[in-house]
N, CA and C of each residue as an Amber inpcrd file, in Angstrom:
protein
   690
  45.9140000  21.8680000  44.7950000  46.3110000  20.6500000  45.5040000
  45.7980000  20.6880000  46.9260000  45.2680000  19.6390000  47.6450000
  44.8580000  19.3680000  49.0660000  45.9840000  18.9590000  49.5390000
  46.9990000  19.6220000  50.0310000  48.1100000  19.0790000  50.6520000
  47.8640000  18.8530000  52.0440000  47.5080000  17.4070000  52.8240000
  47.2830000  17.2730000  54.1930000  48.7190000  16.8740000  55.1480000
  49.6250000  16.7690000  54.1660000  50.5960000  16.0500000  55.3320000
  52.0960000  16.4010000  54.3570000  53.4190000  16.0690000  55.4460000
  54.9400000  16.4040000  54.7810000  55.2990000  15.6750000  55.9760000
  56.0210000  14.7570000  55.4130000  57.4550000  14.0400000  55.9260000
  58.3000000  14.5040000  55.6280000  58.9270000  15.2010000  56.3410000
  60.4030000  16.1090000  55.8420000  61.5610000  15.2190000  55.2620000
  61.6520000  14.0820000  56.0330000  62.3440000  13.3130000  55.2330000
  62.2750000  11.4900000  55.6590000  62.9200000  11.2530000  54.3510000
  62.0870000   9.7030000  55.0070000  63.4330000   8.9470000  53.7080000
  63.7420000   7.8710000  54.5950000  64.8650000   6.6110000  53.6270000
  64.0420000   5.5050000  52.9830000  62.4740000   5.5480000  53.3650000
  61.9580000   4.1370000  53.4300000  61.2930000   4.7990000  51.9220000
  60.7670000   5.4240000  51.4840000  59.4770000   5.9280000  50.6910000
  59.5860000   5.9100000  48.9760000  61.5230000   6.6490000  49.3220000
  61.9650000   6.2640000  48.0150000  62.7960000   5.5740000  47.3440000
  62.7650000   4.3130000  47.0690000  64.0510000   3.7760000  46.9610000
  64.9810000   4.2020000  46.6800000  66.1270000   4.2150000  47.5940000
  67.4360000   5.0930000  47.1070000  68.0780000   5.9200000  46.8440000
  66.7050000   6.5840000  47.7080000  67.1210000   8.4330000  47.9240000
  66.3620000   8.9340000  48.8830000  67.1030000  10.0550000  49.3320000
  66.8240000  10.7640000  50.9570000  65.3600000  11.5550000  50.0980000
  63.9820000  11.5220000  50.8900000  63.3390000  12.3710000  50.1980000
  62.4760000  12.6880000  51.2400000  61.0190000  13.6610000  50.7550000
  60.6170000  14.1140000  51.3260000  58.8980000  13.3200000  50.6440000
  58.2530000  13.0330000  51.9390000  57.0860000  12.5490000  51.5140000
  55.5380000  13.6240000  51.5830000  55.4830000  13.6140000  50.6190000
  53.8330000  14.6290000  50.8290000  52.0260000  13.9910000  50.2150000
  51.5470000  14.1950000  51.4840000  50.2880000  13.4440000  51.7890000
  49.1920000  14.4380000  51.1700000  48.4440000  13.9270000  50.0370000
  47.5870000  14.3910000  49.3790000  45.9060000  13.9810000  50.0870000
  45.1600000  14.6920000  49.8670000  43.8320000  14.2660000  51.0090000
  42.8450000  13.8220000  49.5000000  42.3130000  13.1660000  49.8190000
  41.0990000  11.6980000  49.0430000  41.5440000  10.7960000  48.2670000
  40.9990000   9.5750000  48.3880000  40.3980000   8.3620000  47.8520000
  39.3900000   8.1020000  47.4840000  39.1370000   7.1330000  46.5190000
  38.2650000   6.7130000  46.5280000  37.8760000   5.3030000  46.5070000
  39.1360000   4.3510000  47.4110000  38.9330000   3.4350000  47.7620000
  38.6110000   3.2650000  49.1990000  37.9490000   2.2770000  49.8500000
  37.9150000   2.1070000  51.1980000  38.3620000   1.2920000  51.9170000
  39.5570000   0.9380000  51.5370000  40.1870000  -0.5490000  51.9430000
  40.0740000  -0.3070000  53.8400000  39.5720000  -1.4670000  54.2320000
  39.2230000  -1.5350000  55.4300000  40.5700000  -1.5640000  56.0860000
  41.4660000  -1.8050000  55.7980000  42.9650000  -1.5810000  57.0270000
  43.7890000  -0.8650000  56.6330000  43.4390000   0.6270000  55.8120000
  44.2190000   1.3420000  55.2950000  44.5700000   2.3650000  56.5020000
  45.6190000   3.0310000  56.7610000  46.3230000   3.4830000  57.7810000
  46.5160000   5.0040000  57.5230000  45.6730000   5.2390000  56.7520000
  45.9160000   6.8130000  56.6080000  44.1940000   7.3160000  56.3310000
  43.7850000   6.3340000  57.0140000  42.4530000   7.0960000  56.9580000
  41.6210000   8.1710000  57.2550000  42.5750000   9.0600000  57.9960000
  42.0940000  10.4970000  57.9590000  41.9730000  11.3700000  56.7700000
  43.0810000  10.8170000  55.6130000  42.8090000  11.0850000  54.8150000
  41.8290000  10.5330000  53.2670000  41.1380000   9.9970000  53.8740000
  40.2300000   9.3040000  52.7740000  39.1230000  10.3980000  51.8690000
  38.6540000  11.2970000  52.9470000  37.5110000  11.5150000  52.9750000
  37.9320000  12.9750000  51.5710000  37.1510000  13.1670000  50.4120000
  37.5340000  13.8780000  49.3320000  37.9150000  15.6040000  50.4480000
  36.8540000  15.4780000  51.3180000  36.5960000  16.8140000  52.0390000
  37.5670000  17.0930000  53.3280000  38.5750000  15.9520000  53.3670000
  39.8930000  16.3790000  54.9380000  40.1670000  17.7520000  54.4010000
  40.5600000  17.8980000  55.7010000  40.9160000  19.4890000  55.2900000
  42.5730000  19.3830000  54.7980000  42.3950000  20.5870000  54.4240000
  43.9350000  21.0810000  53.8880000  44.6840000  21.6040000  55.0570000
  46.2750000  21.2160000  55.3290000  47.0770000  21.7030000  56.5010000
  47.7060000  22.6100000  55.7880000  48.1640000  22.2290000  54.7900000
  49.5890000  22.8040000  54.0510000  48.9380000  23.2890000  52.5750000
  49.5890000  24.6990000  52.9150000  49.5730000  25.3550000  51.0430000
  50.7600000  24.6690000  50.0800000  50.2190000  25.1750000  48.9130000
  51.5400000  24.8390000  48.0240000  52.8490000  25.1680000  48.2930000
  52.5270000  26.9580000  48.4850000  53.7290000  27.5820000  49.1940000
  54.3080000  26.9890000  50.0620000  53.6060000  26.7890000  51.3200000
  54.4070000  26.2100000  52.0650000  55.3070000  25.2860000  52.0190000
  54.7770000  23.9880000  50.9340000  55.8710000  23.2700000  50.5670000
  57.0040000  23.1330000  50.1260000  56.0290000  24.5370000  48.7130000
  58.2080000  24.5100000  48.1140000  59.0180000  25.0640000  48.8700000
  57.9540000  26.0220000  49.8950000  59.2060000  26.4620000  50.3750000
  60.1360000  25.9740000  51.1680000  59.4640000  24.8120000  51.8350000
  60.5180000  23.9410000  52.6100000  61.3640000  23.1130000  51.5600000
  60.9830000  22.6910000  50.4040000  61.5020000  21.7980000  49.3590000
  62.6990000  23.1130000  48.7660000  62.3030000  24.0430000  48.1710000
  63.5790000  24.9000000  48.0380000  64.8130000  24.8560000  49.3950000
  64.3300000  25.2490000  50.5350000  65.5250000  25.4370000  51.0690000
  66.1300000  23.9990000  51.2760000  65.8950000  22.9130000  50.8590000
  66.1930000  21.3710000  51.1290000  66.7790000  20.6300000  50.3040000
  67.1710000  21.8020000  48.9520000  68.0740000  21.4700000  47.7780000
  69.0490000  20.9900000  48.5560000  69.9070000  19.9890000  47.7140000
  71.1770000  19.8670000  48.1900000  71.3470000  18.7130000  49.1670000
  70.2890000  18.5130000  49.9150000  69.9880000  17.3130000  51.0790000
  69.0970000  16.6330000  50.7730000  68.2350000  17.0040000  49.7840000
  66.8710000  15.9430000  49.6410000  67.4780000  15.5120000  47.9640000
  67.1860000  14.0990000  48.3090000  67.1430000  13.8340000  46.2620000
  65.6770000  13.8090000  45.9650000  64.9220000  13.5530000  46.4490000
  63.8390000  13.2590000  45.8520000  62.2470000  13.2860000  46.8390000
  60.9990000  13.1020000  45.8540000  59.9410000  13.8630000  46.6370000
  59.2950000  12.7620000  46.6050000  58.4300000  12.2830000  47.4770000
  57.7910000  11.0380000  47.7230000  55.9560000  11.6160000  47.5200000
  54.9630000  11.5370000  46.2830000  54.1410000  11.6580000  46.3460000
  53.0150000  10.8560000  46.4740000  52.0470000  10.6130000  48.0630000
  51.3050000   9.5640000  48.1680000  49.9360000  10.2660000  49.1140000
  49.0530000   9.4570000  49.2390000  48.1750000  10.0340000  50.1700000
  47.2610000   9.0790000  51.2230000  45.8270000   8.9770000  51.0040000
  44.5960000   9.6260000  49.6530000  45.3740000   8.6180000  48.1460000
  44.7920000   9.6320000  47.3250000  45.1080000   9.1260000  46.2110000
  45.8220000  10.1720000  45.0670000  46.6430000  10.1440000  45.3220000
  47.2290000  11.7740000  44.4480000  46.2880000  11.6790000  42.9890000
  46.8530000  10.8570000  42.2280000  45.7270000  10.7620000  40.8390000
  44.4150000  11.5760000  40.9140000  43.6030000  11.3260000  42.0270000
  42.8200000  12.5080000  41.5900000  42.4880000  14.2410000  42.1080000
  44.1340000  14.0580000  42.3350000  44.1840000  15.7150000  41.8680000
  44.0920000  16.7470000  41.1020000  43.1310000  17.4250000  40.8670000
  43.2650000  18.0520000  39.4530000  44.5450000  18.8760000  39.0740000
  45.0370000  19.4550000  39.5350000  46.2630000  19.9440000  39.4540000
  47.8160000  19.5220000  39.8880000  47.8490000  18.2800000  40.0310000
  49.0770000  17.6100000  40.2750000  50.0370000  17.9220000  39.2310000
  49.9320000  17.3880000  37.7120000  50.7340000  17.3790000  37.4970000
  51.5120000  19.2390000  37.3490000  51.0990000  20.0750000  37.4660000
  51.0440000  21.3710000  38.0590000  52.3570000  21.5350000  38.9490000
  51.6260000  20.9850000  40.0250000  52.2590000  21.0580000  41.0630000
  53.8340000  19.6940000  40.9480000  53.6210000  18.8110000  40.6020000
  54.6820000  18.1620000  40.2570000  55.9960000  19.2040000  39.2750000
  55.3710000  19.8000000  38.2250000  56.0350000  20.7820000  37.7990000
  57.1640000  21.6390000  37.9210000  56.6790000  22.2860000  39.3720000
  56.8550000  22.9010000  40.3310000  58.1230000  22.3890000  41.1910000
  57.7500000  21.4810000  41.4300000  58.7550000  20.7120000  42.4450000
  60.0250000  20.9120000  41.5750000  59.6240000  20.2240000  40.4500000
  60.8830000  19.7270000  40.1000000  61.6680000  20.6560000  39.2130000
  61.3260000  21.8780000  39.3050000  62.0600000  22.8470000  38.7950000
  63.1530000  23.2930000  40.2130000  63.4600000  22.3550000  41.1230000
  63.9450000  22.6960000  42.1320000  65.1300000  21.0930000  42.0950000
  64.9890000  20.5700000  41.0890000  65.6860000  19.6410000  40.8710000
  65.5700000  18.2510000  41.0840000  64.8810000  17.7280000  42.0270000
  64.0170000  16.8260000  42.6120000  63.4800000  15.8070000  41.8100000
  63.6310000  14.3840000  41.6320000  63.3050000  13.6710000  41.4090000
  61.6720000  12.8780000  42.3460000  61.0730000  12.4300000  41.4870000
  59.4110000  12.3000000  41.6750000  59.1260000  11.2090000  41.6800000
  58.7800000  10.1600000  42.8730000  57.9710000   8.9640000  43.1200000
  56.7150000   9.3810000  43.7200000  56.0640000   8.6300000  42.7020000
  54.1150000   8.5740000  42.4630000  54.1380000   7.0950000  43.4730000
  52.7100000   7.3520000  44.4030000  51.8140000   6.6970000  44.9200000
  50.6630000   6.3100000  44.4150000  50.5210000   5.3650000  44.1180000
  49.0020000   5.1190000  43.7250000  48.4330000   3.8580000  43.3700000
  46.6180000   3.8600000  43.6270000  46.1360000   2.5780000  43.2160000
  46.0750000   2.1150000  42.2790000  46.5350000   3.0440000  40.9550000
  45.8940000   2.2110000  40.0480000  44.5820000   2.9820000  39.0770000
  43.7050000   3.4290000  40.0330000  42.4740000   3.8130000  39.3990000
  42.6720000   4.7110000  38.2520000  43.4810000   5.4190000  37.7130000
  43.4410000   6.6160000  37.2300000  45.0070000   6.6950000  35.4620000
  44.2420000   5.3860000  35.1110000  45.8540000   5.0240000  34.2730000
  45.8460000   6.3650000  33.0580000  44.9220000   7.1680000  32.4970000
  45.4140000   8.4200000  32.1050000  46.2460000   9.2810000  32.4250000
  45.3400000   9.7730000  34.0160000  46.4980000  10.2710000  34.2950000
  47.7870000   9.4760000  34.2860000  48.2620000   8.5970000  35.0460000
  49.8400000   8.1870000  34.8530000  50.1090000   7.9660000  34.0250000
  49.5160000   8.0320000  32.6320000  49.9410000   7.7740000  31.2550000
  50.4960000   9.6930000  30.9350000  49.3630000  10.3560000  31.3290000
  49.9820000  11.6300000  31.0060000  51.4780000  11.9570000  31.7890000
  51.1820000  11.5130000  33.1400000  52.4270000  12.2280000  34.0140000
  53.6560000  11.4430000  33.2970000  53.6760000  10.0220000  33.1630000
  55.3150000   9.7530000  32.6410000  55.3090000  10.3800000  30.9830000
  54.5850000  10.0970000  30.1180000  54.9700000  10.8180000  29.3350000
  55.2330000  12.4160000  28.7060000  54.7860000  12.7970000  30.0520000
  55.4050000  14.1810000  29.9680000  56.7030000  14.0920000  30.6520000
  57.2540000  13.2610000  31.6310000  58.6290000  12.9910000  31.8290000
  58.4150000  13.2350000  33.2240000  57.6000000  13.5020000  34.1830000
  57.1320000  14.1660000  35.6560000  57.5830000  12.9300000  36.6970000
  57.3560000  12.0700000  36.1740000  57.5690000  10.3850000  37.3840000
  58.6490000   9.9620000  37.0580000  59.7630000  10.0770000  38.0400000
  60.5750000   9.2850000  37.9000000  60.4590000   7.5100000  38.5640000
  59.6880000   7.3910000  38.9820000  59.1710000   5.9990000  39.8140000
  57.9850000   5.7370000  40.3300000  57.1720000   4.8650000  40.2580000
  55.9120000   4.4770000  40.8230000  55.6500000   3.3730000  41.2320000
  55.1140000   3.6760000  42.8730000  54.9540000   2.0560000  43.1520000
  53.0450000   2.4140000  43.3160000  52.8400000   1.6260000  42.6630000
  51.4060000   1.0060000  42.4700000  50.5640000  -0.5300000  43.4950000
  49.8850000   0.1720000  44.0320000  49.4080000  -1.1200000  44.8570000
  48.5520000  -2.0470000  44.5510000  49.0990000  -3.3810000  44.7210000
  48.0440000  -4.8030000  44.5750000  47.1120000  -5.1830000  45.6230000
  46.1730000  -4.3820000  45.4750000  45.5310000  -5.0910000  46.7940000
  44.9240000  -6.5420000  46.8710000  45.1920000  -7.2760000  45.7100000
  44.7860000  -8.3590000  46.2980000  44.3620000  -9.1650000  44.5160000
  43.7220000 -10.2390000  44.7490000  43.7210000 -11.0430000  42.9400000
  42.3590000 -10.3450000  42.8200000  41.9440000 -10.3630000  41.4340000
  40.9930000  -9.9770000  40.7400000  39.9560000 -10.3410000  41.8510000
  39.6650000 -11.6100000  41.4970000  38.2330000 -12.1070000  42.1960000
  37.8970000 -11.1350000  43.8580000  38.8840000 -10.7950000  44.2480000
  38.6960000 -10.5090000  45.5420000  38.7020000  -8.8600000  45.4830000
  38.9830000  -8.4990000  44.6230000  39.5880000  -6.5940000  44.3970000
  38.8050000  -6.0100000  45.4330000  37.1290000  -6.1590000  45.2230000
  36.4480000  -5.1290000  45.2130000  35.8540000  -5.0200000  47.0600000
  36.5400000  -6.2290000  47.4730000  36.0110000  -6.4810000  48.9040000
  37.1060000  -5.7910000  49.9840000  38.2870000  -6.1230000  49.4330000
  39.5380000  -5.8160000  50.0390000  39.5100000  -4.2180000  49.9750000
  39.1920000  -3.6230000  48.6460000  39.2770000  -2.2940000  47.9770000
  38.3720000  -1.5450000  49.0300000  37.1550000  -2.2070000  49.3320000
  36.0200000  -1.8500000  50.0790000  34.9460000  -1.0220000  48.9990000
  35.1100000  -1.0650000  48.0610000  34.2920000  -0.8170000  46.9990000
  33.3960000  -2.1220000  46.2710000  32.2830000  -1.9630000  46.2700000
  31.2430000  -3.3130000  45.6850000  30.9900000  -2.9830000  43.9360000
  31.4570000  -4.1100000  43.6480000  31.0770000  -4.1870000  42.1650000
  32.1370000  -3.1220000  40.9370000  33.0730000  -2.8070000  41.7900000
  34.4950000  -2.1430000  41.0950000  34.9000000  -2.7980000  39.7200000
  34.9320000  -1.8850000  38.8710000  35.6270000  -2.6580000  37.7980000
  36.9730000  -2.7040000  37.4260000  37.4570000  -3.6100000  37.1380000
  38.6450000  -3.6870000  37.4490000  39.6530000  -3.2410000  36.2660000
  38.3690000  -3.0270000  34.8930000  39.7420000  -2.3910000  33.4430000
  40.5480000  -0.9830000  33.7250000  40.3710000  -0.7820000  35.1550000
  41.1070000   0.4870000  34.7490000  42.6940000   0.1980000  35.6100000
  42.3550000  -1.0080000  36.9650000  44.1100000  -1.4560000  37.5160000
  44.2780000  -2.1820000  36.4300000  43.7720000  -3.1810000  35.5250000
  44.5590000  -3.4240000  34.8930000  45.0070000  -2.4950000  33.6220000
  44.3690000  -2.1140000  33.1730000  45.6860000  -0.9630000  32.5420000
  46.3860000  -0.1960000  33.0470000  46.2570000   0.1570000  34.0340000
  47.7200000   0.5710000  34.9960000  48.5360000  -0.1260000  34.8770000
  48.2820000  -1.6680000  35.5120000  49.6630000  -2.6780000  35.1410000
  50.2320000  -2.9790000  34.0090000  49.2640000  -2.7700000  33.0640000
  49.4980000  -3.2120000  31.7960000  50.8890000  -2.1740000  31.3120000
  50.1720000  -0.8050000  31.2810000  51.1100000  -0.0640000  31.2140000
  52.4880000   0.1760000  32.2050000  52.2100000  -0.3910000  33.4150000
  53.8940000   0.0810000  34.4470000  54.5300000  -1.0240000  33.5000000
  53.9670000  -2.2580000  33.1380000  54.9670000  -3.9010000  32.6040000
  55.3260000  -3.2860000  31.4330000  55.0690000  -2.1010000  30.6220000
  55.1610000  -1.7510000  29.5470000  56.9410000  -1.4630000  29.5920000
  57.5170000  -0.5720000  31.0440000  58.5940000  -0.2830000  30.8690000
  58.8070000   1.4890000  30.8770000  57.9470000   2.0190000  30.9040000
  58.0700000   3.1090000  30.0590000  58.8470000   4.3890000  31.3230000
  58.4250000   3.3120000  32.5710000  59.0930000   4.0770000  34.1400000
  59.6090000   3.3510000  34.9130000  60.8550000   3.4260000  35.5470000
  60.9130000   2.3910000  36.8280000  59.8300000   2.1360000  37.6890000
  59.6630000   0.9480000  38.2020000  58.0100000   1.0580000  38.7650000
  58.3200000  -0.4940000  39.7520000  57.0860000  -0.4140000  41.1800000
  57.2880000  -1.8320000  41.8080000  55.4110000  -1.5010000  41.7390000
  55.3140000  -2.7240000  42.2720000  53.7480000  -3.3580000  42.5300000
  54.0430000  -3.7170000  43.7110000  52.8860000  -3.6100000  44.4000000
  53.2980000  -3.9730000  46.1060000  51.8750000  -4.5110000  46.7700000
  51.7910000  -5.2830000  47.5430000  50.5290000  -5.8540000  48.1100000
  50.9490000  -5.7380000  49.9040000  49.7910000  -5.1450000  50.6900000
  49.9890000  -4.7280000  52.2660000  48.5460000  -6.0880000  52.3950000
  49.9620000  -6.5860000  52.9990000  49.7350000  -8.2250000  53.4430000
  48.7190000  -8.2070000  54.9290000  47.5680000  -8.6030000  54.9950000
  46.6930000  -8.4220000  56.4230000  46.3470000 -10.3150000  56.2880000
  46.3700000 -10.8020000  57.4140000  46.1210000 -11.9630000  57.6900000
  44.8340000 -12.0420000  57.1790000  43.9330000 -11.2560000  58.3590000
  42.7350000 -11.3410000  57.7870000  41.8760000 -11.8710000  56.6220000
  42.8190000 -10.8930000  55.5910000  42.2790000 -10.8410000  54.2060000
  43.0250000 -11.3180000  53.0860000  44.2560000 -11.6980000  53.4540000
  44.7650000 -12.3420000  52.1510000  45.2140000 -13.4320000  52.3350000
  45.7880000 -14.8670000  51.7080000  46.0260000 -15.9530000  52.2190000
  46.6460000 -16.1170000  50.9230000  47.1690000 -17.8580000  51.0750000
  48.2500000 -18.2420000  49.7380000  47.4550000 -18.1650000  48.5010000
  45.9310000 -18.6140000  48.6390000  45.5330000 -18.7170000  47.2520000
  45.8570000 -17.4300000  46.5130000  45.3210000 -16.1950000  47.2520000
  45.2580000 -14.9040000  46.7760000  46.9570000 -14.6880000  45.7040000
  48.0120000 -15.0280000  46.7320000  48.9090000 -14.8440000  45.6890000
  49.0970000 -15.7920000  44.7690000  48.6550000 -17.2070000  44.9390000
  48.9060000 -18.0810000  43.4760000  47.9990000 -17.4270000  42.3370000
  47.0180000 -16.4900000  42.3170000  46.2890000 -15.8290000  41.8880000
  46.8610000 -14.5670000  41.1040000  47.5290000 -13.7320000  41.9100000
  47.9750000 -12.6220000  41.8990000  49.4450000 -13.0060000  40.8840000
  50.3930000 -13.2760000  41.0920000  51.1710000 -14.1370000  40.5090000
  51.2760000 -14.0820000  38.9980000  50.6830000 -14.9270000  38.6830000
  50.1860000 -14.9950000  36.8640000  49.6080000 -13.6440000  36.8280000
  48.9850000 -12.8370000  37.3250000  47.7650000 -11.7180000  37.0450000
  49.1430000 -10.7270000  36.7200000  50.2970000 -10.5440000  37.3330000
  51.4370000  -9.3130000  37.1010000  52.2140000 -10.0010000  36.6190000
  52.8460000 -11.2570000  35.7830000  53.3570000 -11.7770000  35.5070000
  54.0470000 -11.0100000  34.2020000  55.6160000 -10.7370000  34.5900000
  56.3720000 -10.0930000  33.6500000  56.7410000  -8.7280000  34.0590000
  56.0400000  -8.7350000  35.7200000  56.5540000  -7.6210000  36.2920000
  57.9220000  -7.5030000  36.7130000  58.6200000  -5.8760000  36.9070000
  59.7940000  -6.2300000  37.1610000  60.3230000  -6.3000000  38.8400000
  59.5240000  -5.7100000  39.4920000  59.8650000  -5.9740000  41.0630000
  58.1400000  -5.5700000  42.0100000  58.1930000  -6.5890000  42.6600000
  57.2220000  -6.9920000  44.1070000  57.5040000  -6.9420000  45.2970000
  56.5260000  -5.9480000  45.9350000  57.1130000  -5.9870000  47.7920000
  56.2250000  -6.4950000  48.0640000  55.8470000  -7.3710000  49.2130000
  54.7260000  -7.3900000  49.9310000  55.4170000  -6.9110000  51.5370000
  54.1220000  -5.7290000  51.6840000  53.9420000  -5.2570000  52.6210000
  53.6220000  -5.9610000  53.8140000  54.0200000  -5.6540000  55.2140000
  53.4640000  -6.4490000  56.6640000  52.6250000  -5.4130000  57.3330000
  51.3170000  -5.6890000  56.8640000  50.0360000  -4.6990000  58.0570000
  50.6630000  -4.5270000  58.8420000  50.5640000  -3.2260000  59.9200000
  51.3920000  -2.9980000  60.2660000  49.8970000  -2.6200000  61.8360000
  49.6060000  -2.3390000  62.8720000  48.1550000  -2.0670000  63.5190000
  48.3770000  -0.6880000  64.0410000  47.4590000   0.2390000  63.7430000
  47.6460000   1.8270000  64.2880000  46.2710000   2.5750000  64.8100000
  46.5250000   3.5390000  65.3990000  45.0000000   3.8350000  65.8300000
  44.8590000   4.8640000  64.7410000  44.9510000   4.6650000  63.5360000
  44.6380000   5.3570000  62.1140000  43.9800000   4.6440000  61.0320000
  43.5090000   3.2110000  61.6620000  43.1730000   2.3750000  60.3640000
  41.7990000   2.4160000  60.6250000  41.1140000   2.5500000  59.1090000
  39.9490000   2.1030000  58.9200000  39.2330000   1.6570000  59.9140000
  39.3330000   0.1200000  59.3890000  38.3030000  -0.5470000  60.5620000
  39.4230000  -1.2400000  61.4600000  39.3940000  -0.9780000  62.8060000
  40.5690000  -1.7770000  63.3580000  40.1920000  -3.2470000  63.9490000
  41.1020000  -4.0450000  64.4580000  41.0380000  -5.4280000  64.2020000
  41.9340000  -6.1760000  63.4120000  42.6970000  -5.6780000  62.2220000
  43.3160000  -6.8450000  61.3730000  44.9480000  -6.6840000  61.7260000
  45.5960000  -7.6370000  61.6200000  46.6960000  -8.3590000  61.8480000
  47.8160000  -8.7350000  60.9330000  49.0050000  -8.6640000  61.3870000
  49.6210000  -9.0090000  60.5760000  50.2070000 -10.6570000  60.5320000
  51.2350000 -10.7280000  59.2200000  51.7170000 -12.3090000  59.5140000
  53.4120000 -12.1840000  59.9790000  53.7310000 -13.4000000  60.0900000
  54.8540000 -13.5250000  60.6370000  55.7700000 -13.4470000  59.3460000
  56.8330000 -12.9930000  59.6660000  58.3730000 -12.9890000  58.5320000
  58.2730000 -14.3400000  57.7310000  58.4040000 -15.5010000  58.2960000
  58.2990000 -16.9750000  57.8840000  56.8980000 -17.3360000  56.8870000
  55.5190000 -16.6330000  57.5990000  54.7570000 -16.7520000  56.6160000
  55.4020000 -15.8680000  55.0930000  55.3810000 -14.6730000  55.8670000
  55.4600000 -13.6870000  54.4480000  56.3350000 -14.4140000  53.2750000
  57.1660000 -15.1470000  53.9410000  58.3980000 -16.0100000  52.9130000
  58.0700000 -16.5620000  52.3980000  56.6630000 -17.4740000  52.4470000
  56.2910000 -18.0900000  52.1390000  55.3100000 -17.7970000  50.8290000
  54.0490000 -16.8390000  50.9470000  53.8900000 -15.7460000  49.8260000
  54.7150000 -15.1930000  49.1800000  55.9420000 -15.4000000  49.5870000
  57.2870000 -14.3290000  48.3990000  57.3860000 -15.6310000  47.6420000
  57.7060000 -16.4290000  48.0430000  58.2250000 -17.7320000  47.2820000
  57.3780000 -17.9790000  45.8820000  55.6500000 -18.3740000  46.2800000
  54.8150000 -18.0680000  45.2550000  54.8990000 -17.4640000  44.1140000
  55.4510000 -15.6170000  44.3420000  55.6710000 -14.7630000  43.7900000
  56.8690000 -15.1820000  42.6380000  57.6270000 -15.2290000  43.0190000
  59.0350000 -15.2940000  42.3690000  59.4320000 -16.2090000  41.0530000
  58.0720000 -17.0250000  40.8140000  58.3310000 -17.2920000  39.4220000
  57.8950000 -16.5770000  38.5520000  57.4720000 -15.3910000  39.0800000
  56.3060000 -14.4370000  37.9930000  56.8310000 -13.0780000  37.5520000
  57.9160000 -12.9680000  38.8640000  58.2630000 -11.1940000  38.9430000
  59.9500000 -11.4660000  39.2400000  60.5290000 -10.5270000  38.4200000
  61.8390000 -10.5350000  38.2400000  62.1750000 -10.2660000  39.8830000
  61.7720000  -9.6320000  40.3620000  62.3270000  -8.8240000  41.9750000
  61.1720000  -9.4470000  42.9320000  61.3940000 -10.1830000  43.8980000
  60.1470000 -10.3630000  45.4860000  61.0380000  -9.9090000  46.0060000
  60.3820000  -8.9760000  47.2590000  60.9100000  -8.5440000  48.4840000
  59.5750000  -8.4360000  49.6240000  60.4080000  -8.9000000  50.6190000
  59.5890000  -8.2460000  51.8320000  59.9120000  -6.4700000  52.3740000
  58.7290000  -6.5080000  53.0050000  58.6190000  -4.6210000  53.1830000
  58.2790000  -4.9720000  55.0290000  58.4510000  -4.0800000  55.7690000
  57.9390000  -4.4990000  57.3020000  58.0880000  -5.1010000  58.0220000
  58.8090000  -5.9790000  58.2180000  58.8410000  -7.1650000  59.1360000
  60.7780000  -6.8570000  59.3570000  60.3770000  -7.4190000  60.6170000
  62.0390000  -7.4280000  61.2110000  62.7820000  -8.3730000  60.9850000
């Protein structure tokens, strides 16, 4: 595992439990206002051993419910589910991060029983994936069998879209909408501006807009929520 980062603990990461978040290093998307772009690159370096982790995760029994796994892109770790393993022989319940790209793996990890939750990101409607993604000419059968499979049921799971003025607007969600339709819960995210993003420049919208994209949403997906905004 490339372990680049640990949030010792965090309320926001997992729904509904005190947990601990750990930052896996590569992607292989390039979404231009992604906020953890130090870790994009397959080659960031490694901060943290394995050891090091459990060992803070062992002594944190008892206070932590659960482990928040995101990065980069955990999916293409070769040894995750390994290391997921691991964790949770310490009791720990397991929320997965991810785009999408890699629906084997998350087909292997829940049915070996490893994920207890996954939020999966929308970056945006089909037509637009591959611009937003920052990847040209992306194909897109592999998010949609990701979704296909989270709508399946088989894990608690949200879909979430990180809302940038810039780049997304109402059509995108009258779009998006029908495309997850039968999902069971939606956040949209509020860009948030850091001196960690990609390309900097993009913006967020106001609470009132975002309401306005939730509204869209809500004939399609059992759950809209806003994420970010005050």
């Amino acid at each position: 595992m490339k372990l680049c980062g640990l949030q010792k603990t965090t309320l926001l990461d997992f729904p509904g439990h005190v947990a601990a978040t750990i930052f896996t290093g590569g992607c292989n998307f390039r979404c231009p206002f992604c906020h953890n772009s130090d870790l994009l690159d397959i080659d960031a370096p490694a901060s943290l051993s394995e050891d090091e982790v459990l060992s803070f995760l062992s002594r944190r029994t008892g206070i932590l419910e659960g482990v928040a796994i995101t990065g980069g892109e955990p999916t293409l770790q070769p040894d995750l589910d390994d290391f997921i393993k691991r964790i949770r022989e310490f009791g720990y319940q397991i929320k997965l991060d991810t785009n999408g790209c890699r629906p084997d793996v998350l087909k292997k990890l829940c049915s070996d029983g490893l994920i207890d939750y996954v939020a999966m990101d929308i970056k945006t409607c089909k037509e637009r994936y591959p611009a937003v993604a920052g990847i040209p000419f992306f194909d897109m059968k592999h998010i949609e069998e990701s979704i296909d499979f989270l709508k399946s049921g088989v894990v608690p799971y949200e879909f979430r879209t990180t809302v940038v003025r810039e780049l997304h607007s109402a059509d995108d969600f009258e779009k998006i909408g029908p495309w997850i339709e039968g999902g069971s819960n939606y956040f949209l995210q509020n860009f948030v501006a850091s001196e960690r993003v990609l390309h900097p420049g993009f913006s967020g919208y106001t609470k009132d807009e975002l309401r306005q994209f939730a509204e869209i949403m809500v004939p399609f997906v059992g759950h809209v929520a806003l994420r970010g905004v005050d």
